[in-house]
C-alpha positions as CSV (number, residue, x, y, z in Angstrom):
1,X,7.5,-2.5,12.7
2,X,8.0,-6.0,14.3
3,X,5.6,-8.7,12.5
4,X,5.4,-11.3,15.1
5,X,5.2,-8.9,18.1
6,X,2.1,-8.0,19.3
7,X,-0.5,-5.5,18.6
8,X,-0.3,-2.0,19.8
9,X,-3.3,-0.5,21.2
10,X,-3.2,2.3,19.0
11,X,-6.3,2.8,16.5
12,X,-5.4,6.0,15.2
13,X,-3.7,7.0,12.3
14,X,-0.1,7.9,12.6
15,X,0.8,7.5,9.4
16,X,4.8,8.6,8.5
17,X,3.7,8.6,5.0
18,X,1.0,10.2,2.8
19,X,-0.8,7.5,1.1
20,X,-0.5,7.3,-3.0
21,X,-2.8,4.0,-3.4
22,X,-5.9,2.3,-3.3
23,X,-7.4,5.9,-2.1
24,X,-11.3,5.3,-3.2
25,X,-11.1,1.4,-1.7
26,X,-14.1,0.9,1.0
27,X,-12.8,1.1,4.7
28,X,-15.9,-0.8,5.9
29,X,-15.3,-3.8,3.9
30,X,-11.1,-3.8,3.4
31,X,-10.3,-1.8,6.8
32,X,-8.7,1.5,7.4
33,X,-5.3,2.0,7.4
34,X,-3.4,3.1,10.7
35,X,-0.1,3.4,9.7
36,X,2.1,3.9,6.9
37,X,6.1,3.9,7.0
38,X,8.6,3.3,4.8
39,X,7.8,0.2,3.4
40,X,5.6,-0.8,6.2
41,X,1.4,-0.2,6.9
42,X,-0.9,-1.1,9.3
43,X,-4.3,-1.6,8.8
44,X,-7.4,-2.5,10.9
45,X,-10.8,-4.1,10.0
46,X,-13.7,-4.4,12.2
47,X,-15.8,-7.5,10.6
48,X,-19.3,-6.7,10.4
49,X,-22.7,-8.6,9.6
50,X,-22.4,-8.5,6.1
51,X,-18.9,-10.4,5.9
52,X,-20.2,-13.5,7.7
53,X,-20.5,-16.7,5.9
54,X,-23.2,-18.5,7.8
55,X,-25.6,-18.4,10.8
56,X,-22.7,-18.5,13.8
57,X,-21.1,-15.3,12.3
58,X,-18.1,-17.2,10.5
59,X,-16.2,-14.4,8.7
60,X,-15.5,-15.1,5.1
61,X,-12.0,-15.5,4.1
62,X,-12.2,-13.4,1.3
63,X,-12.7,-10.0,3.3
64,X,-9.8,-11.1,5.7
65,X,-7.9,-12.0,2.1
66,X,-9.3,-7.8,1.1
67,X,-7.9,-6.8,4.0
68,X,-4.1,-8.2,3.9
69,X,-3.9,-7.2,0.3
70,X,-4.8,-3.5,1.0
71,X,-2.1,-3.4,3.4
72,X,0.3,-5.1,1.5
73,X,-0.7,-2.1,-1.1
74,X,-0.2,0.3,0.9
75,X,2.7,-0.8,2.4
76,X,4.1,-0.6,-1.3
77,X,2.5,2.8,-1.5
78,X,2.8,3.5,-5.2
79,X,-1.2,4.3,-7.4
80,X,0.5,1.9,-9.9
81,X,1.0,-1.1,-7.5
82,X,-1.3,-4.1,-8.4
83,X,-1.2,-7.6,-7.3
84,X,0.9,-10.9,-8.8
85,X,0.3,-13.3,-7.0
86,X,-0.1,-14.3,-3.6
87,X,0.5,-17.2,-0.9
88,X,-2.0,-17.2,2.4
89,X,-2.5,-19.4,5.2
90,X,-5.6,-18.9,7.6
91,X,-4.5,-19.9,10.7
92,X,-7.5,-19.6,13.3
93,X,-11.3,-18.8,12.1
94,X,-12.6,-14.8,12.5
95,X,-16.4,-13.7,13.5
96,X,-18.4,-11.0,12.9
97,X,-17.6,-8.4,16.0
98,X,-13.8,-9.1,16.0
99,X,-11.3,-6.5,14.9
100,X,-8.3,-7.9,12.9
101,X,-4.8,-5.9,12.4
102,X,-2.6,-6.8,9.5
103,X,0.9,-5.4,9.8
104,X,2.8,-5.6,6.0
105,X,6.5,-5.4,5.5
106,X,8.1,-5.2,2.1
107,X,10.6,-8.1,2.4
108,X,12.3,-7.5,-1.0
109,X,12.2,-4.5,-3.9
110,X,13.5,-6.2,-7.6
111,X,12.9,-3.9,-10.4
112,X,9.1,-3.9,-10.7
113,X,8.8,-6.7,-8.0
114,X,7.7,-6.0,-4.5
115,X,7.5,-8.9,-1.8
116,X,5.6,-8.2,0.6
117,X,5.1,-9.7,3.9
118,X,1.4,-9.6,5.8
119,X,0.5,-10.8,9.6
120,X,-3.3,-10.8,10.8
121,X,-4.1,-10.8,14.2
122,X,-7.0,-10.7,16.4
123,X,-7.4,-8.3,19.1
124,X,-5.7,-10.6,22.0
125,X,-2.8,-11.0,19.7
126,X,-3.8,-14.3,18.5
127,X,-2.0,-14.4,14.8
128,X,-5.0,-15.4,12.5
129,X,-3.8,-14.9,9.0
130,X,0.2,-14.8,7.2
131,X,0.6,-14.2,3.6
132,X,3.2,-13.5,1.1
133,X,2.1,-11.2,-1.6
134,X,3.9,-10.8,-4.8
135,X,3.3,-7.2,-6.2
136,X,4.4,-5.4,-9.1
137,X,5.0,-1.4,-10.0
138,X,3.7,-0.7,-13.5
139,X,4.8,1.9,-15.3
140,X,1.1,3.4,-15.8
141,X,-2.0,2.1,-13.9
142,X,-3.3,-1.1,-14.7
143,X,-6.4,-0.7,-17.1
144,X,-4.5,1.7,-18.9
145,X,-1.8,-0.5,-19.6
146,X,-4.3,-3.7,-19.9
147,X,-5.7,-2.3,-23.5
């Protein structure tokens, strides 16, 4: 998968993987995933009505935010994956009716340490979101181990 390439016209899943995470997450509001390799996933969101921020249809960040971390999930592709920390830039503004694309590439595997490397673009190709999320691989799931 080529981050800064463009976006292939394919909206169907062809996933090389099974998916192990985020399983139950809402498609409609963090976007559905098109493909998932080794280390890799694509995933696509259509931003609807009830992600805008204001009366001209400004998206708000925080679904486009959803949308890069489910990737970068999946791209990780283990049920005990959660998130570290993460660095984002948004790079153009989204509105309701575009469709975004987030392609995530783990960069580097240390131990327990995934990072992971996300792209957003809009439908003409136009890169609209790049992030660097730093996940980690627990041993059991997260509000097990939180007690």
């Amino acid at each position: 998968m080529i981050l800064r390439g463009g976006i292939s016209a394919a909206s169907t899943l062809k996933a090389t993987m099974k998916q192990d995470t985020h399983l139950e997450i809402d498609q409609r509001l963090c976007g559905r995933v098109l493909d998932i390799g080794e280390g890799s996933s694509v995933v696509e969101l259509g931003l609807v009505h009830e992600m805008r921020a204001d009366a001209t249809g400004l998206v708000h960040g925080g679904f486009i935010f959803g949308a890069a971390d489910y990737a970068a999930m999946v791209a990780v592709n283990d049920p005990n994956v959660v998130l570290g920390s993460a660095q984002v830039r948004f790079t153009r503004p989204s509105r309701v009716g575009d469709t975004l694309r987030f392609e995530a590439r783990v960069d580097t595997a240390e131990g327990r340490k995934r990072t992971v490397a996300v792209v957003g673009r809009a439908a003409d190709g136009a890169e609209v979101f790049i992030g660097t999320y730093t996940c980690f691989v627990l041993d059991t799931h997260v509000l097990q181990t939180a007690r």
